[in-house]
VEXPA-883076 format. One line per field, with one value per residue (C-alpha): x, y, z; residue number from 1. Coordinates in steps of 0.25 Angstrom, whole numbers. Each point is the difference from the previous one (the first is absolute). Example, Ala and Ser with C-alpha at 12.3 -4.5 7.8 and 13.67 -1.06 7.14 Angstrom:
VEXPA-883076
xx <- (49|6)
yy <- (-18|14)
zz <- (31|-2)
resi <- (1|2)
//
This chain:
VEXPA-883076
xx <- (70|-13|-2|-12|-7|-7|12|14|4|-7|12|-3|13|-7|0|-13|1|-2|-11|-8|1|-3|-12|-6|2|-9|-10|-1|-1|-12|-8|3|-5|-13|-3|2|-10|-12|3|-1|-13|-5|2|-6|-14|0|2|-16|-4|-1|-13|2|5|5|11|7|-3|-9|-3|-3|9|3|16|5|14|3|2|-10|0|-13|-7|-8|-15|1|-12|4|-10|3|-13|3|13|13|10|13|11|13|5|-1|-12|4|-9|9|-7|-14|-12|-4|-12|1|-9|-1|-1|12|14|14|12|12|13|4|-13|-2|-11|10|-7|13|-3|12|9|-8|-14|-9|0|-13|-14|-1|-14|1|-14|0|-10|10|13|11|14|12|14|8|15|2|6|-11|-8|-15|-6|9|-7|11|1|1|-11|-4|-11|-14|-2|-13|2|-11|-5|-14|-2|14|15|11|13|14|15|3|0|-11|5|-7|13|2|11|8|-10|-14|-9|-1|-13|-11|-4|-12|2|-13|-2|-13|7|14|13|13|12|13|7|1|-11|4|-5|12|1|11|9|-9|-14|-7|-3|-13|-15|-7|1|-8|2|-12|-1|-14|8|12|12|14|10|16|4|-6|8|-8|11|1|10|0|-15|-9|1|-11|-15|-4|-11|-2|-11|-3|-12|8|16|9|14|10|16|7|-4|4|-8|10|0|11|8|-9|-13|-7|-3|-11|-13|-2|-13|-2|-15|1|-13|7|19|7|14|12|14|9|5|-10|3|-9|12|2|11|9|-5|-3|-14|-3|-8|-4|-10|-14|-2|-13|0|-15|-3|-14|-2|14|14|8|16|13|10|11|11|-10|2|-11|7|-11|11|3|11|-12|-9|-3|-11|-14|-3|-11|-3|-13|-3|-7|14|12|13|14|14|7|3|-8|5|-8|11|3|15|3|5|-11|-10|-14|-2|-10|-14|-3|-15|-3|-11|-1|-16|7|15|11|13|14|13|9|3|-10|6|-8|9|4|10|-3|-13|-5|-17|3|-13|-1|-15|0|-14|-4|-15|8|15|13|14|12|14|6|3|-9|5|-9|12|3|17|9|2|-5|-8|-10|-12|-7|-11|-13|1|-13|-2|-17|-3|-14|9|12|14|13|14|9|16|8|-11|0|-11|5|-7|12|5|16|7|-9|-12|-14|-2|-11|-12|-3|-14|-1|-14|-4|-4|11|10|15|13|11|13|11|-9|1|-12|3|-4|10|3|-10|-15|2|-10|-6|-12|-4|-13|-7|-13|6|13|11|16|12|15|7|6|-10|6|-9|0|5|-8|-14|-12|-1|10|-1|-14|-7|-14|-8|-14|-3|3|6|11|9|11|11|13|13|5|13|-2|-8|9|-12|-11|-10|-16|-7|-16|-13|-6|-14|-4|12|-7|-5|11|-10|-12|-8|12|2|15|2|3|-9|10|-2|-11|-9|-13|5|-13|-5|8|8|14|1|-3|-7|-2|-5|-3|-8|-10|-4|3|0|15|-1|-15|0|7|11|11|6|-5|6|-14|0|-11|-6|-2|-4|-13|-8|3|-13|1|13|9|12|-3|-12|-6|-12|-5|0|-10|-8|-2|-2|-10|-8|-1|-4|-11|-4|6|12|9|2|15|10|6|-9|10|8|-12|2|10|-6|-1|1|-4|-13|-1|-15|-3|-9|-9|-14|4|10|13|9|10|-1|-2|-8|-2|11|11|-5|0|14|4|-4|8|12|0|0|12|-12|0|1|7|-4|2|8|-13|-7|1|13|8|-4|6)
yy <- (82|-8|-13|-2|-15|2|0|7|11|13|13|14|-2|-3|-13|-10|4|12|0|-7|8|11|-9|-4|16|6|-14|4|16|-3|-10|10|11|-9|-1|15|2|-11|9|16|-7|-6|11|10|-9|-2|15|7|6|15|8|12|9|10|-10|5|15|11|12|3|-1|-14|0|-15|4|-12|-13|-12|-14|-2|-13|-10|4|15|7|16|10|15|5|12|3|3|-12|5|-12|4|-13|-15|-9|-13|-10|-12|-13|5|7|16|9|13|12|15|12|3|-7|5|-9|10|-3|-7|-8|-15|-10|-11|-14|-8|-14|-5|-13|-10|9|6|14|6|5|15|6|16|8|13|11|11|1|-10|4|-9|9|-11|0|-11|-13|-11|14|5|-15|-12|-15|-7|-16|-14|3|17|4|6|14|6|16|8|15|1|14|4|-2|-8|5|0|-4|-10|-16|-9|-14|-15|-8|-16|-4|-13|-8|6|7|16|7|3|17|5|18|8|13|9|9|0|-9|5|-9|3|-10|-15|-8|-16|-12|-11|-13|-7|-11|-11|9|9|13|5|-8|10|15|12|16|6|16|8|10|1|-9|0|-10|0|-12|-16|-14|-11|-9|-15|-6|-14|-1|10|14|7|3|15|7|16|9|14|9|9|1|-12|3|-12|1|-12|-14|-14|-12|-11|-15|-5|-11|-11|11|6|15|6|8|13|6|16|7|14|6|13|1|-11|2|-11|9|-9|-14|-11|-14|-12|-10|-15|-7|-8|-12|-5|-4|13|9|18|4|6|16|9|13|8|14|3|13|3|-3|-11|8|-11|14|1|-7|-8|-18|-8|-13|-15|-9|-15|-9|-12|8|16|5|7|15|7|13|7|14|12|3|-7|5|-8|8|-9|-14|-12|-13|-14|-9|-14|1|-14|-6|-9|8|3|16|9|6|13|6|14|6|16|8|11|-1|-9|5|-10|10|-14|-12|-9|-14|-15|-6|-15|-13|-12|-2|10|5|14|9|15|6|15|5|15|5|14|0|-9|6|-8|6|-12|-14|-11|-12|-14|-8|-16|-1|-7|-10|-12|8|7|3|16|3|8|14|8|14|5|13|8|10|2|-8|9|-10|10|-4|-4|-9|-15|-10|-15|-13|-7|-16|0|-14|-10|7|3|15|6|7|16|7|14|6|14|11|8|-9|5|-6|8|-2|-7|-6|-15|-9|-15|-14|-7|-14|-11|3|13|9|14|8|14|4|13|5|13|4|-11|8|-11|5|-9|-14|-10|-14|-14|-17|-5|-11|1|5|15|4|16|4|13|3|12|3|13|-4|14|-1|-12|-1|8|-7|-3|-12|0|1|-14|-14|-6|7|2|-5|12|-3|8|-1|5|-4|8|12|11|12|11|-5|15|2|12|0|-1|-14|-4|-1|16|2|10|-7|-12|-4|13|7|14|1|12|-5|11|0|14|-6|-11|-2|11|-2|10|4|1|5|5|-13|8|-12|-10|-15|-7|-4|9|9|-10|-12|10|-9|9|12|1|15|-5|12|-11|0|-3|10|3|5|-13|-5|10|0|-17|3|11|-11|-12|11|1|17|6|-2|-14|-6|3|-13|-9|-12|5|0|-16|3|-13|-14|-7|10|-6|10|-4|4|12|8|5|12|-6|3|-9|-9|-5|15|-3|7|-9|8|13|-6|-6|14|10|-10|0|16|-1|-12|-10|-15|-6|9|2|-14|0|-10|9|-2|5|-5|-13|-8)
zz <- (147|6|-9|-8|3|-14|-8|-3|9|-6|-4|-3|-8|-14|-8|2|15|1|-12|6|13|-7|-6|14|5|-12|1|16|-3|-10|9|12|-11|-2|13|4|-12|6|12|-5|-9|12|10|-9|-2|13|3|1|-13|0|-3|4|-8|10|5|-11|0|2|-7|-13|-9|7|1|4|3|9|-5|4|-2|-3|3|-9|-3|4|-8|3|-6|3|-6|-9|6|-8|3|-2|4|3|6|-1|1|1|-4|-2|-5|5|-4|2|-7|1|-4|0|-7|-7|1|0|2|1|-2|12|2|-6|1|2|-1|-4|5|9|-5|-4|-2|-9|-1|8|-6|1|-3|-1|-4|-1|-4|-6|-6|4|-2|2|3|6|1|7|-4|-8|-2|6|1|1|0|-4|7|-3|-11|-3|11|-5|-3|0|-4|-3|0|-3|-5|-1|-7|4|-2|3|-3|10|-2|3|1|3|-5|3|7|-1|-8|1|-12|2|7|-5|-1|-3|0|-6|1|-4|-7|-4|2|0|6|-4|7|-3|4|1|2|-4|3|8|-6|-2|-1|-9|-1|6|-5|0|0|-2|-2|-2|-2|-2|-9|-5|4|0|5|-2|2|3|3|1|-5|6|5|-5|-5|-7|-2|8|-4|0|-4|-2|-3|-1|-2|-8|-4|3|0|2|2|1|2|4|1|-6|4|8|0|-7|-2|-10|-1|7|-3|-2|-3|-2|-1|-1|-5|-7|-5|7|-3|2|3|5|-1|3|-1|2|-3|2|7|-8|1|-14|2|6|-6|-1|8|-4|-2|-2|-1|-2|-2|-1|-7|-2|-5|4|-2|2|1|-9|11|5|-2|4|-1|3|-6|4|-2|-3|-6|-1|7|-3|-2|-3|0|-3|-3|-6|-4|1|-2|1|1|7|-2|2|2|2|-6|3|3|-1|-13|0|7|-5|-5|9|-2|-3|0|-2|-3|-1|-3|-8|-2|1|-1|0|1|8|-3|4|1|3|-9|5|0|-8|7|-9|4|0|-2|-1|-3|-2|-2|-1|-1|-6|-6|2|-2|2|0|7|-2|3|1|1|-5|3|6|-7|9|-7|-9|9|-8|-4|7|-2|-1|-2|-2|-3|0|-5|-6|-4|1|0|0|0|-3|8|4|-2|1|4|0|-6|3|0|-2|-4|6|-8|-3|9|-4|-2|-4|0|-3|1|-8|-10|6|-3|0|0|-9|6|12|0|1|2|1|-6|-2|-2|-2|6|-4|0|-3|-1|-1|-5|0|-7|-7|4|-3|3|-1|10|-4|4|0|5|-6|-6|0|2|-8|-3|8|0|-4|-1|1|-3|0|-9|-16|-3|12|-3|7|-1|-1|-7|-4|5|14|1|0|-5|-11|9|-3|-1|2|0|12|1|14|8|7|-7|6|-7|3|-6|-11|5|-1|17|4|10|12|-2|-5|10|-8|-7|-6|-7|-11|6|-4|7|12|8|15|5|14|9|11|8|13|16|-5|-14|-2|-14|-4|-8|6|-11|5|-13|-6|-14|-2|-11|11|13|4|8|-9|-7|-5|-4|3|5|16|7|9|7|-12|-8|13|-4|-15|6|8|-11|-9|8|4|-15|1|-5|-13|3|0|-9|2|4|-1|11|8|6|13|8|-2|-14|-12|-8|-13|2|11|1|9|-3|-7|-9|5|-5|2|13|7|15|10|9|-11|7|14|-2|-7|12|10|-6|-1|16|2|1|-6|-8|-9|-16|-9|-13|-4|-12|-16|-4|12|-3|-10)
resi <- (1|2|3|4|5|6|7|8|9|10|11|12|13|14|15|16|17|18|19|20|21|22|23|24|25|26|27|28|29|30|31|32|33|34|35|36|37|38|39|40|41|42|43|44|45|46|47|48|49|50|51|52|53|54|55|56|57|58|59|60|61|62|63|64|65|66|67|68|69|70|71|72|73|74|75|76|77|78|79|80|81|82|83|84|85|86|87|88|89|90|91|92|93|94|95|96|97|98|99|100|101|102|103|104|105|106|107|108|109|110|111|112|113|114|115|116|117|118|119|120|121|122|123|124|125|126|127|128|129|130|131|132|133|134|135|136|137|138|139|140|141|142|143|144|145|146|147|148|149|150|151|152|153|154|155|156|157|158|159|160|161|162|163|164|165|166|167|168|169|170|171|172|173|174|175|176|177|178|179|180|181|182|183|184|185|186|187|188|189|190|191|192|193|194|195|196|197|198|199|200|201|202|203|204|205|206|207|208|209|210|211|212|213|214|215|216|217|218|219|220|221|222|223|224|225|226|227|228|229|230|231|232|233|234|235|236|237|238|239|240|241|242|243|244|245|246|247|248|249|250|251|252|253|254|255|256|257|258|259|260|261|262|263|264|265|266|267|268|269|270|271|272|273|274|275|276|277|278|279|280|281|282|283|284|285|286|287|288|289|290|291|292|293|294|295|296|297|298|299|300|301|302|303|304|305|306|307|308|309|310|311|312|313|314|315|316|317|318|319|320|321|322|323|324|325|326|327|328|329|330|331|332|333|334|335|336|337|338|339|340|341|342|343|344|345|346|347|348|349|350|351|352|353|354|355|356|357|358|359|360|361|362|363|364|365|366|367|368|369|370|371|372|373|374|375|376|377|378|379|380|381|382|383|384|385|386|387|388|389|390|391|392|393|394|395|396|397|398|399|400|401|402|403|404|405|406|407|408|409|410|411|412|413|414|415|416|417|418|419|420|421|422|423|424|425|426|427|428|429|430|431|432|433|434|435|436|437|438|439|440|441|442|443|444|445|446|447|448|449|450|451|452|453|454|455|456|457|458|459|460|461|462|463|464|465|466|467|468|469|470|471|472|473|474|475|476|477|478|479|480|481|482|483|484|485|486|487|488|489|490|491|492|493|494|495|496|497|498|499|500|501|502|503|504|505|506|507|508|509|510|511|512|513|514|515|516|517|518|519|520|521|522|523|524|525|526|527|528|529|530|531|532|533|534|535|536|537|538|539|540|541|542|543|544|545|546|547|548|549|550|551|552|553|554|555|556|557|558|559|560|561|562|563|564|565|566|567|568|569|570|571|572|573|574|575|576|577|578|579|580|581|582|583|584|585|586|587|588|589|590|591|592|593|594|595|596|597|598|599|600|601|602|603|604|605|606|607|608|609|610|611|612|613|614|615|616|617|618|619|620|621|622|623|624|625|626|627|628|629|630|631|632|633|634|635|636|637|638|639)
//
């Protein structure tokens, strides 16, 4: 065997030899890689840019059924045409816009901008008109801009939908963070297949990503994990539905979880399992959620888990809805045992309903906070845990539940602000009206100075076992707003007799003592217990204005001849009495339907209150689908 002049003679035979032959062998093969890599990069931006689309096909439909590497800088617009790709484009590290009218990628096509060793994954800039639709079959899916770090996706379709069940990937190889994507759509999104985004083994998962649809939106399945730093950024929006299967955006190795904002302007609906997790690391920490509906309900389905824990500290969530709905289980736990808790915010318009666990509970680092607040009703079947760990006595947390109407806890829920070990007890209010415990539900803040308060602006009924302190001053306190509705309550299921104070200044939840609280109340400021609401505001598809619109009959502004709905014949009596003719108005308070109501305001001929002829104006528009629409601004909608 030849002698080696740089040391022992080198075997294939195993031992240290034969290692560190192996090790000079894969060290050549990677810098002969690199240098291949510098090359094919180098070749292709040296290679002229293409510009004309019939290099790749003619006709239309467009069908590229060869395969082409196509060089940096190409710009290719095919006009209207239908581009159906059939093949490869190979894009490598570089740069290539495309347009046209309407894009297929069929199941042997691929836009491939995988970067070679050592690069970036390539930028890949599609714009199309129409529909796009992405078939592929082949391996790394319809768009692969994996490298170094992910490449740069640009997808859009203007006026049309993009769909499809193949995978869209701009992953990080070896140590770099994941691609950035931005995919939009005029109307609707609908990708079955995975779309990803990770990072490699030293990155993050991508900085910033968007998927906007102009409609409705649905997407099966995300990772926009880290490798070792931060889960990925991604931000989703949708003019109508959002519908969202599973989910990963945790940290890596040393990373915190990332960020995932939803804006969905009607139902946004979590199916699947999303996690937005930390690493390990015990400084690390969950990441941040937001999930908005607009107008409609925000549903976490029955085997749905929406999990933003961290090992450090949990993570932030807050959801914001008309309705909010929450089957499934919800986890913002730090996990550690002397980890900080998580912060939970929702906020629900109408009604806020809790059927799973919903869980921020921490180590001993306690700072736990849950703030449930409901413009309608809550229901809670569930626990709800805002618990300190017992690891060195972790304190309780906050746990706030405000609702404008009533508060159902119904068994075998259980409500936790508790301090194990040598932890203080955390902190619970409940404030609603008619809120009711159920028996056998447990509502806690034990150990010292914890405490709880219920408040009720209308009848209060506890039969679950509340226990808080001790320690403290008025450890479990209720408060209640009408003389004649104390609480109702036995003793028995209270650790501590409980401070029972009239409080005058909670919120009125009758305001017009009419027996309907006013979360429900079709006209909370005048007395109508029998809530009448024979119709609404006339309108181009509803003329005779026979259609419920959930004002009641005795609130209907406009409604001057008071027969419940406002037509074109309340313009009419309007306009006969601001003319000093006809009967006059039978209800002249319901006159005002613009601008603040003044009940001295008058015309010449005496009509009051606040009758003018911009009422009648304001009327006759809305009749024909014209702004700006009838105000709820006279007497008796007003408080």
């Amino acid at each position: 065997m030849r002698g080696n002049p740089h040391g022992p003679p080198l075997t294939t035979q195993g031992g240290t030899g034969g290692t560190l032959l192996m090790f000079r062998i894969l060290q050549n093969q990677i810098v002969w890689l690199l240098i291949v890599g510098v090359w094919l990069g180098a070749d292709r931006a040296a290679a002229q840019a293409i510009f004309d689309p019939d290099f790749f096909c003619t006709g239309d439909p467009c069908i590229i059924t060869t395969d082409v590497e196509v060089p940096d800088g190409s710009d290719v617009n095919f006009g209207n045409r239908h581009v159906i790709l059939a093949a490869t484009l190979e894009i490598g590290s570089g740069s290539f816009f495309l347009a046209a009218g309407r894009l297929t990628v069929a199941s042997t096509g691929q836009f491939r901008a995988k970067g070679a060793v050592g690069f970036d994954g390539g930028d890949l800039d599609i714009d199309i008109d129409g529909d796009i639709e992405l078939n592929s079959t082949v391996p790394g899916g319809a768009i692969l801009l994996d490298g170094l770090d992910g490449g740069f996706l640009v997808l859009t379709s203007r006026i049309g939908s993009i769909t499809g069940p193949a995978r869209i990937s701009a992953s990080a190889a070896s140590d770099g963070d994941g691609g950035d994507l931005l995919i939009e759509a005029g109307k609707d999104i609908d990708l079955s297949g995975p779309i990803e985004a990770t990072g490699g083994v030293q990155g993050s998962g991508t900085l910033d990503s968007e998927i906007l649809a102009g409609r409705d939106l649905t997407l099966a399945s995300l990772d926009f994990s880290g490798g070792a730093g931060d889960g990925g950024l991604l931000a989703i929006q949708a003019g109508r539905n959002a519908t969202i299967g599973s989910g990963k955006f945790d940290g890596g190795n040393t990373g915190d979880g990332g960020e995932l904002t939803v804006d969905a302007e009607d139902t946004l609906t979590i199916t699947g399992t999303i996690t937005v997790t930390s690493s390990t690391d015990p400084f690390s920490q969950g990441g941040d959620v937001s999930l908005t509906s607009t107008n409609g309900l925000i549903h976490l389905a029955a085997a749905a888990i929406l999990d933003v824990s961290g090992v450090g500290s949990g993570g932030i969530l807050d959801l914001d809805g008309r309705d909010v709905h929450l089957q499934g289980t919800t986890e913002v736990r730090g996990t550690n045992s002397a980890s900080t808790g998580g912060i939970i915010d929702i906020l629900a318009q109408d009604t806020l309903v809790v059927a799973g666990p919903v869980l921020a509970d921490g180590g001993s680092g306690g700072f736990v906070f849950i703030d449930m607040v409901s413009g309608g009703s809550i229901d809670i079947h569930a626990e709800v845990n805002g618990e300190g760990g017992s690891f060195q006595g972790g304190n309780g947390g906050t746990v706030v539940i405000d609702a404008g109407g009533p508060v159902n806890v119904f068994f075998p829920a259980e409500i936790l602000a508790n301090g194990p070990g040598s932890g203080t007890g955390g902190t619970i209010n409940i404030v609603g009206c008619t809120v009711s415990v159920a028996s056998r539900v447990d509502v806690f803040a034990k150990n010292n100075n914890g405490m709880i308060t219920i408040s009720d602006g209308d009848q209060m009924t506890l039969f679950g076992d509340f226990s808080a302190g001790p320690g403290g001053t008025a450890a479990i306190t209720l408060k209640y707003r009408n003389p004649g509705q104390t609480p109702n309550w036995i003793n028995r299921n209270f650790n501590i007799t409980p401070s029972v104070q009239l409080d005058i200044t909670l919120p009125n939840c009758d305001l017009d003592n009419d027996g309907v609280l006013n979360f429900d109340d079709l006209c909370p400021h005048v007395f109508d217990p029998s809530q009448p609401d024979n119709g609404g505001v006339a309108s181009p598809n509803d003329p005779s204005g026979s259609l419920s619109d959930g004002i009641g009959d005795a609130c209907q502004c406009g409604d001057v001849n008071d027969d419940g709905r406002v037509t074109i014949d309340d313009d009419a009596m309007l306009r006969e009495a601001l003319a000093g003719a006809g009967p006059g108005l039978s209800a002249p308070e319901k006159c005002n339907v613009i601008g603040l109501a003044d009940a001295s305001s008058q015309d010449a001929f005496g009509v009051t209150p606040d009758c003018k002829m911009n009422d009648s104006s304001v009327m006759s528009r809305a009749f024909t689908a014209r702004g700006p629409g009838l105000g709820e601004v006279c007497d008796p909608a007003l408080p």
